[in-house]
C-alpha positions as CSV (number, residue, x, y, z in Angstrom):
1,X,0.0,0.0,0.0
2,X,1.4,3.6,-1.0
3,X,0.3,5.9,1.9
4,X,-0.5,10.2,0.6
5,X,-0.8,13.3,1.8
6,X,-2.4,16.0,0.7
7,X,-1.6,19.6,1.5
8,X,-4.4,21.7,1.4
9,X,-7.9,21.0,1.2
10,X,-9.2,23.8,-0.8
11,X,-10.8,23.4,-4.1
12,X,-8.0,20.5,-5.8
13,X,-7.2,19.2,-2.1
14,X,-10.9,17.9,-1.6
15,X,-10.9,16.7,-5.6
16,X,-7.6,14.9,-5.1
17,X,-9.3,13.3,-2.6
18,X,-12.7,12.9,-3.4
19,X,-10.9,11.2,-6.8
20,X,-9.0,8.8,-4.9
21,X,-11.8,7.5,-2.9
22,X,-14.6,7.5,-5.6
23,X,-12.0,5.7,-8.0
24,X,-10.4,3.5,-5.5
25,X,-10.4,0.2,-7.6
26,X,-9.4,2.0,-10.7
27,X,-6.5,3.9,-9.2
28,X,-5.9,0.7,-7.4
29,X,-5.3,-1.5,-10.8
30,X,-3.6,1.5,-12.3
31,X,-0.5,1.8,-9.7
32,X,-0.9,-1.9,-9.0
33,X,-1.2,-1.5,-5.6
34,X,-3.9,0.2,-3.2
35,X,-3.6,4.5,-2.6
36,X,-4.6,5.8,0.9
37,X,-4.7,9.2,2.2
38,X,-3.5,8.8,5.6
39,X,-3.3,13.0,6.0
40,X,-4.7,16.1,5.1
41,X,-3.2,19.5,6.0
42,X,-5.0,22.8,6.3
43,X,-5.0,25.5,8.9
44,X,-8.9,25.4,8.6
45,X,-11.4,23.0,10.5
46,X,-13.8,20.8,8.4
47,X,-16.4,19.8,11.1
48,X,-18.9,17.1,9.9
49,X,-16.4,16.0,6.9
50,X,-14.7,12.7,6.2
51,X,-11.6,14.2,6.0
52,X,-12.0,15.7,10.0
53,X,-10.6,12.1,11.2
54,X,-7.4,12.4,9.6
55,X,-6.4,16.5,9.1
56,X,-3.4,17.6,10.7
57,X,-2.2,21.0,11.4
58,X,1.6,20.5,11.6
59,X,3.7,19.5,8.3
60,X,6.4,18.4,10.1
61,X,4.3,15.4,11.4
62,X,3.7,14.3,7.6
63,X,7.4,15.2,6.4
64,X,8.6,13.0,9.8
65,X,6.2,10.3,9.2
66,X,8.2,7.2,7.3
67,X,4.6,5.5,6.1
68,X,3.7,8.7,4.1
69,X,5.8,7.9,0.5
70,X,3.8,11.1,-1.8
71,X,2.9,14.5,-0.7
72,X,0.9,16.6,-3.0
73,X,1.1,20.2,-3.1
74,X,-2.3,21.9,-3.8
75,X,-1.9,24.8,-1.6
76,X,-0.8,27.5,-4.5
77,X,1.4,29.9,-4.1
78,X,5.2,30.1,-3.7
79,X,5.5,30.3,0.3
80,X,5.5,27.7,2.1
81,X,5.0,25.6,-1.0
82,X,8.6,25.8,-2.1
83,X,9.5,25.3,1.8
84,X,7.4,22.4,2.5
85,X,8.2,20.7,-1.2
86,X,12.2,20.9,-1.0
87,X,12.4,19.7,2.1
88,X,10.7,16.1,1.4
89,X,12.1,15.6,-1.7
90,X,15.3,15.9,0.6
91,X,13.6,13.3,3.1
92,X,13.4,11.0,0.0
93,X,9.3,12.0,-0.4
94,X,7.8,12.1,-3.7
95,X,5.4,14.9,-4.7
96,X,3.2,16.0,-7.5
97,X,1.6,19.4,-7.4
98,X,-1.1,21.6,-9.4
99,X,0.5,24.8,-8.4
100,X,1.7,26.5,-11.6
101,X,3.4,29.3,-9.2
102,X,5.9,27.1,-7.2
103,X,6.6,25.2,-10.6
104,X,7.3,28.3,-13.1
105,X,9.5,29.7,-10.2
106,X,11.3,27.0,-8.9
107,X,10.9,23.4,-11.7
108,X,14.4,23.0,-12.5
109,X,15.6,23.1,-8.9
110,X,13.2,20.9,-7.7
111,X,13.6,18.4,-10.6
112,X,17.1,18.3,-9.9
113,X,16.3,17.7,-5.7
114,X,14.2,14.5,-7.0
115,X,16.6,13.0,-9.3
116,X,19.5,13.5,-6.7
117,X,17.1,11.4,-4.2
118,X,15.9,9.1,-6.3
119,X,12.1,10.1,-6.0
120,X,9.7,12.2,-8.4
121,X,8.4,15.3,-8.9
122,X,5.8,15.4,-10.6
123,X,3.3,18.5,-12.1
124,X,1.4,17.7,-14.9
125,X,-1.8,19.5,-13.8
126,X,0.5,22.9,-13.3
127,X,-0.2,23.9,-17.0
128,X,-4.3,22.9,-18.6
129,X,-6.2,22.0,-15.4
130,X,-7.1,18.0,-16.7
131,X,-5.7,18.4,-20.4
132,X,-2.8,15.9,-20.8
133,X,0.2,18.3,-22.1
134,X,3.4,17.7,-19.9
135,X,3.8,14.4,-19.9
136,X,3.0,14.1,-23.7
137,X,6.0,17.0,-23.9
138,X,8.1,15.0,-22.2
139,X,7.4,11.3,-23.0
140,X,5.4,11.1,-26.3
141,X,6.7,13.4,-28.5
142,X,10.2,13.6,-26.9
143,X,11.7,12.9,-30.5
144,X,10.4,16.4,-31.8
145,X,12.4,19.4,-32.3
146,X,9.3,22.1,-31.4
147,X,9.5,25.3,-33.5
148,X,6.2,26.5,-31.7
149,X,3.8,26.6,-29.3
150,X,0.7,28.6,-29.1
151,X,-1.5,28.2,-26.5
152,X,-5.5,29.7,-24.5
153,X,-3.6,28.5,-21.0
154,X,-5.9,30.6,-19.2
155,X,-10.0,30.2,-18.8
156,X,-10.9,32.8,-16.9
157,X,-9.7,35.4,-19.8
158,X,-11.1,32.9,-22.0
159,X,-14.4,33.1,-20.9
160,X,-14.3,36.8,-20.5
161,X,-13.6,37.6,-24.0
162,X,-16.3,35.0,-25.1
163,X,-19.0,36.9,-23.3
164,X,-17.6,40.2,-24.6
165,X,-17.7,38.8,-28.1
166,X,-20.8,36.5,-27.6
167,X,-23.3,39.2,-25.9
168,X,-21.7,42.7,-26.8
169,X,-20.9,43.5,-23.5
170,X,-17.8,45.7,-21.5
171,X,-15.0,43.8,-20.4
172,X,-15.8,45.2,-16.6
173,X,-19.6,43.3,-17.4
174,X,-17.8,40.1,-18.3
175,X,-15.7,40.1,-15.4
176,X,-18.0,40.6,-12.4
177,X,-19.7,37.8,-14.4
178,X,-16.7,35.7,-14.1
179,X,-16.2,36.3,-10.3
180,X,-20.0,35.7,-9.8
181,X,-19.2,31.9,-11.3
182,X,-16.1,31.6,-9.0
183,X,-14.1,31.4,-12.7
184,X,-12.2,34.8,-11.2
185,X,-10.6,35.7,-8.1
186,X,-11.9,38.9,-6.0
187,X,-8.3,40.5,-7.4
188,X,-8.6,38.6,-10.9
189,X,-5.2,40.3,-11.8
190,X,-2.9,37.0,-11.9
191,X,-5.9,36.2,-14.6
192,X,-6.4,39.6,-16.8
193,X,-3.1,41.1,-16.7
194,X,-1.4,38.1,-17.8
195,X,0.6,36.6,-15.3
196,X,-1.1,33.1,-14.6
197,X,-0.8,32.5,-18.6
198,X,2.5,33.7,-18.4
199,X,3.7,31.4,-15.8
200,X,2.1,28.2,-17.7
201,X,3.9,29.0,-21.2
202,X,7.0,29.6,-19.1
203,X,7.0,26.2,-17.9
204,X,5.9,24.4,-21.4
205,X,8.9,26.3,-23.5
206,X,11.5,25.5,-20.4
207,X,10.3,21.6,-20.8
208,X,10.6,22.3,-24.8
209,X,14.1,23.0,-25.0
210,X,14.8,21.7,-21.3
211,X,16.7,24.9,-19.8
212,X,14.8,27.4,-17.6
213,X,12.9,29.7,-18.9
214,X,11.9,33.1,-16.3
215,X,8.2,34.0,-17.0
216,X,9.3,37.8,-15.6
217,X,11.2,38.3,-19.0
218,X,8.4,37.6,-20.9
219,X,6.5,40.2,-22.8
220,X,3.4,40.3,-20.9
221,X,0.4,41.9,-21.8
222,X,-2.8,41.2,-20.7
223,X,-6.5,42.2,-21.6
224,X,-8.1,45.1,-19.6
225,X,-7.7,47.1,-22.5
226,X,-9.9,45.0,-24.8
227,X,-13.7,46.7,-25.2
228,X,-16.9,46.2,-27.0
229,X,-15.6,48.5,-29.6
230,X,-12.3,45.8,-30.0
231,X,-15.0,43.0,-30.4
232,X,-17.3,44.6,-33.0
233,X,-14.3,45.2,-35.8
234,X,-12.8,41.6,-34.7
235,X,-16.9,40.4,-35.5
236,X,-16.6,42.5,-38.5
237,X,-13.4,41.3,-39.8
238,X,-14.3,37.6,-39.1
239,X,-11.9,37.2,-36.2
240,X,-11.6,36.5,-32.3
241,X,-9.6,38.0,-29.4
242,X,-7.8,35.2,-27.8
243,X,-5.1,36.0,-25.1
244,X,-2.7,33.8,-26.4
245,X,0.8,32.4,-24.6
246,X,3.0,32.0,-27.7
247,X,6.8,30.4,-28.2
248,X,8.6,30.7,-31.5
249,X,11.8,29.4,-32.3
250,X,12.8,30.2,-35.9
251,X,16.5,29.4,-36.9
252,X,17.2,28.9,-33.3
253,X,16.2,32.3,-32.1
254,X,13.3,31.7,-29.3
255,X,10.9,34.5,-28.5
256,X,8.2,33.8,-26.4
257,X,5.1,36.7,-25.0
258,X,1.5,36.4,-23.7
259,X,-1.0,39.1,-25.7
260,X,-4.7,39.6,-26.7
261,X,-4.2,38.2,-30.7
262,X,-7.3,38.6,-33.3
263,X,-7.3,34.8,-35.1
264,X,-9.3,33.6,-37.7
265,X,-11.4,30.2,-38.6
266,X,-8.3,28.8,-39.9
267,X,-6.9,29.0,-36.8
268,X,-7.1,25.9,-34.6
269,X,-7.9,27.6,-31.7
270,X,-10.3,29.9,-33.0
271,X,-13.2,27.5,-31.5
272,X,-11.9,27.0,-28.0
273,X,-14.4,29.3,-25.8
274,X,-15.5,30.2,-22.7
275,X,-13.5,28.3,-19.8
276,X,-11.8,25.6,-22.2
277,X,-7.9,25.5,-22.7
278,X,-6.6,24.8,-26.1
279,X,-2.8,24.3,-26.7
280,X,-1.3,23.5,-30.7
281,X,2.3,22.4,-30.7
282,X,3.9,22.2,-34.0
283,X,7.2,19.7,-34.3
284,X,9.4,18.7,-37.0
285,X,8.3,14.8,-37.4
286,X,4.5,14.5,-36.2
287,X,3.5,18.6,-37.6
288,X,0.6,20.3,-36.0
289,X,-0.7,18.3,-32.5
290,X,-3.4,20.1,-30.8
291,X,-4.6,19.9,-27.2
292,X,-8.1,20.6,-25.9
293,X,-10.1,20.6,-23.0
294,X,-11.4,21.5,-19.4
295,X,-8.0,23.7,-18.4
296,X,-9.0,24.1,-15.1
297,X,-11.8,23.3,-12.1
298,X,-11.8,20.6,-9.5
299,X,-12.7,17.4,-11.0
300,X,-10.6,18.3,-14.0
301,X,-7.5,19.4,-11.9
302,X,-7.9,16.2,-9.8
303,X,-8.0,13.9,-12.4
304,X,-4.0,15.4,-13.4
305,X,-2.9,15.1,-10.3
306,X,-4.1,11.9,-9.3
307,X,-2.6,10.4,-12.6
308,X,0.9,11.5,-11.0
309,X,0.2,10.0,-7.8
310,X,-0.4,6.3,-10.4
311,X,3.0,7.6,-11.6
312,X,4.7,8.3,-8.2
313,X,3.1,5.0,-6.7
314,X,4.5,2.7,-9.7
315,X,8.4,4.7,-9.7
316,X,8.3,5.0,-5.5
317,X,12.2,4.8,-6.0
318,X,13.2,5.5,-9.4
319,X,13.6,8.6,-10.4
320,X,11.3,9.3,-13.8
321,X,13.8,11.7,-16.0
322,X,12.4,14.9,-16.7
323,X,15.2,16.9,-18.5
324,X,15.1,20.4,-17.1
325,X,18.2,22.1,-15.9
326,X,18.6,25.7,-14.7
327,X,20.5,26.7,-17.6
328,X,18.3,29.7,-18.8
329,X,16.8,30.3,-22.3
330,X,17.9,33.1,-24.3
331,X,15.5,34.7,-25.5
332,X,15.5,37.1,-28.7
333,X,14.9,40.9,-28.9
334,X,11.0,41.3,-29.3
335,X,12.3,43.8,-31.9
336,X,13.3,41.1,-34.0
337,X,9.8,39.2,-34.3
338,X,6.7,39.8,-36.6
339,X,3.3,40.2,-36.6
340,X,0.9,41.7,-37.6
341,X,-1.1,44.8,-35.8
342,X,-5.3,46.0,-36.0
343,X,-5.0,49.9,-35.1
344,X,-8.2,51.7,-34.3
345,X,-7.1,55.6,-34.6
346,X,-9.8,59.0,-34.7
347,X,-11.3,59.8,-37.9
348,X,-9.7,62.4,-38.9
349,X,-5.9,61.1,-38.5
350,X,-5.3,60.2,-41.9
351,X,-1.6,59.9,-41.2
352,X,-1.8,56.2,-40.1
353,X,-2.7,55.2,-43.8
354,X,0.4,56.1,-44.7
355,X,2.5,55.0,-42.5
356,X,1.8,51.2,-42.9
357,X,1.3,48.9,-45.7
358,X,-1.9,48.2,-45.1
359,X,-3.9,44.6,-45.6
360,X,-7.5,46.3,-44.7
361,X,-9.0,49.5,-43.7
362,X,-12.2,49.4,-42.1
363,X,-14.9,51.8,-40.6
364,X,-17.9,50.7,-39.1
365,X,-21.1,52.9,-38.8
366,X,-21.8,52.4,-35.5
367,X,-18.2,54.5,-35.0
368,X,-18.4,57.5,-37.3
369,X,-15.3,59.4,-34.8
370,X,-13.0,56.4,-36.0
371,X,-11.8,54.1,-38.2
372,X,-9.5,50.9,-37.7
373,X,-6.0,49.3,-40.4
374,X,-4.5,45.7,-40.4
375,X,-1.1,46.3,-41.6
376,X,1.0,43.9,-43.4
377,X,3.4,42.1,-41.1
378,X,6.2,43.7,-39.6
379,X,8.9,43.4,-36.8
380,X,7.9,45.2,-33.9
381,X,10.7,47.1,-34.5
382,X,9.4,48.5,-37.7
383,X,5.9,49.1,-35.5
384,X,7.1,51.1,-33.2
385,X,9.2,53.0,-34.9
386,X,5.8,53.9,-37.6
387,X,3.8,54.2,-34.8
388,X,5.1,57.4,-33.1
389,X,3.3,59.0,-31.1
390,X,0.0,57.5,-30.0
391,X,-1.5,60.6,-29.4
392,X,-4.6,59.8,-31.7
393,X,-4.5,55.8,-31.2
394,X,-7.2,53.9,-29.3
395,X,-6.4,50.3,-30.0
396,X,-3.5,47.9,-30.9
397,X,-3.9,44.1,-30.7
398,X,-1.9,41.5,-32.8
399,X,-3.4,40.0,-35.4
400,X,-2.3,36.1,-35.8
């Protein structure tokens, strides 16, 4: 029997364990031998529940406990997840974890701990909530050289922008709708302004090329600025706002950002809405794989995390290679890469038209003190030095 504990009982916590209990006998044949949760920690009391006969307040008396062989991490944050997670891969624990934070920060270091020890640590619900996309990096398609990644890593934002575009309404509508559903914190900022996706395409291009990738040196933008006005030339030009976390390597320069992108039919992701998670890697050998499916909630979330637990129960002491070092990735000048840009600019600043080579110029009637472009594709460089002053510019969002 392999003996777990789970730290935290939030949300995941009480799926992880709900999961392992309500799919005993499956879990059981899986990892060939039976999965018990002998602990819980929290700080909080659960009077009345199941789990009330075996929480625990104190880590140290999971960490010092020699029956316990996995610890899973569904906390979140970095503090004291990166404490309590180095020090029992150091005692010779295993531990998966669904924390996205304490992996994009700290993976390579505690990758290295594990192998050192002999044990695993595992995160395969850190990036997609329940879609399978780690351990398909690492395992299935571990023969590919990757020349991109483009992935909606984020359904909060997601579903946001769907209800902007589906009912016409203001992004600060589609929020409070959001946080009404639970899909967005009370401070959804991690969410809107980026970050979260950030952190998750982080992690996916460091596992890519198997060095370190910081997510703070990423061009980060997020999508506060987007507005019924955005929506109705996307409608009218065919297209979708997606906030997208993109990684490009062409001729071995790597440039990787999160940014609201407009994307047509043609694009595989054009059809993942509301809280769904859709990721497309494109290889050398097997060409354009795509991803899809519930990127986060409880069930979802448990359902990754318990399929590393399987893992950790069937490798207790060998270590399963994950090739990540701290080496970092070099990333190229934004400057360098190209897209192109949809520019909404007042009426009467005719200046923008030539300035660009332009694929479209649109006005709508609904917005007779403006008119929008989609330039050709350019280096940013090239944009920002046309651009100028944006004095008379209301809009910019990438156009994919």
């Amino acid at each position: 029997m392999v003996k777990v504990a789970v730290l935290g009982y939030g949300t995941i916590g009480s799926g992880v364990v709900e999961v392992l209990n309500t799919s005993r006998d499956i879990v059981t044949r899986n990892a060939g031998t039976e999965v018990e949760v002998k602990y819980v920690l929290d700080l909080r009391d659960f009077p009345g529940d199941p789990v009330e006969k075996i929480l625990v307040h104190d880590y140290a008396r999971i960490v010092n406990d020699p029956e316990v062989d996995i610890i899973v991490e569904v906390m979140g944050g970095t503090h004291p997840a990166y404490e309590f997670v180095k020090d029992a891969l150091l005692k010779g624990k295993n531990v998966c974890t669904s924390n996205k934070a304490l992996v994009a920060e700290f993976g390579p270091e505690l990758v290295k701990i594990a192998k050192e020890k002999s044990v695993n640590f595992l995160f395969e619900a850190s990036v997609g909530g329940g879609i399978p996309i780690i351990r398909p990096i690492l395992r299935s398609l571990n023969v590919d050289t990757f020349y991109e990644i483009t992935g909606i890593l984020n359904g909060t934002t997601n579903y946001i922008l769907t209800k902007m575009y589906d009912e016409g309404g203001s992004f600060e509508e589609a929020l409070k709708e959001a946080q009404a559903l639970g899909y967005a914190e009370a401070d959804p900022s991690a969410d809107v302004d980026g970050f979260d996706a950030a952190r998750k395409i982080a992690i996916l291009s460091g596992l890519m090329y198997g060095k370190n990738l910081d997510f703070e040196q990423l061009s980060i933008e997020g999508i506060r600025h987007i507005s019924k006005i955005d929506m109705d030339y996307a409608k009218f030009l065919g297209k979708k706002i997606k906030l997208l976390g993109i990684t490009y390597n062409i001729n071995g320069e790597i440039y990787t950002e999160v940014a609201p992108h407009m994307i047509g039919p043609e694009n595989k992701l054009y059809n993942v809405d509301d809280v769904k998670n859709g990721i497309e890697l494109k290889g050398n050998l097997l060409g354009d794989t795509m991803f899809y499916g519930a990127g986060a909630g409880k069930l979802p979330t448990a359902s990754a995390v318990v399929s590393d637990i399987i893992d950790e129960a069937k490798h207790l002491h060998t270590n399963i290679p994950i090739l990540w070092s701290d080496e970092p990735v070099i990333l190229a000048e934004r400057g360098r890469h190209k897209s192109k840009f949809f520019i909404r600019v007042d009426r009467n600043y005719d200046e923008i038209k030539n300035k660009f080579d332009l694929e479209q110029l649109v006005t709508l009637p609904d917005y007779q003190d403006e008119y929008a472009v989609v330039t050709a594709e350019m280096t940013f460089a090239e944009f920002y030095e046309k651009i100028g002053n944006k004095e008379h510019v209301r809009s910019i969002v990438q156009v994919k």
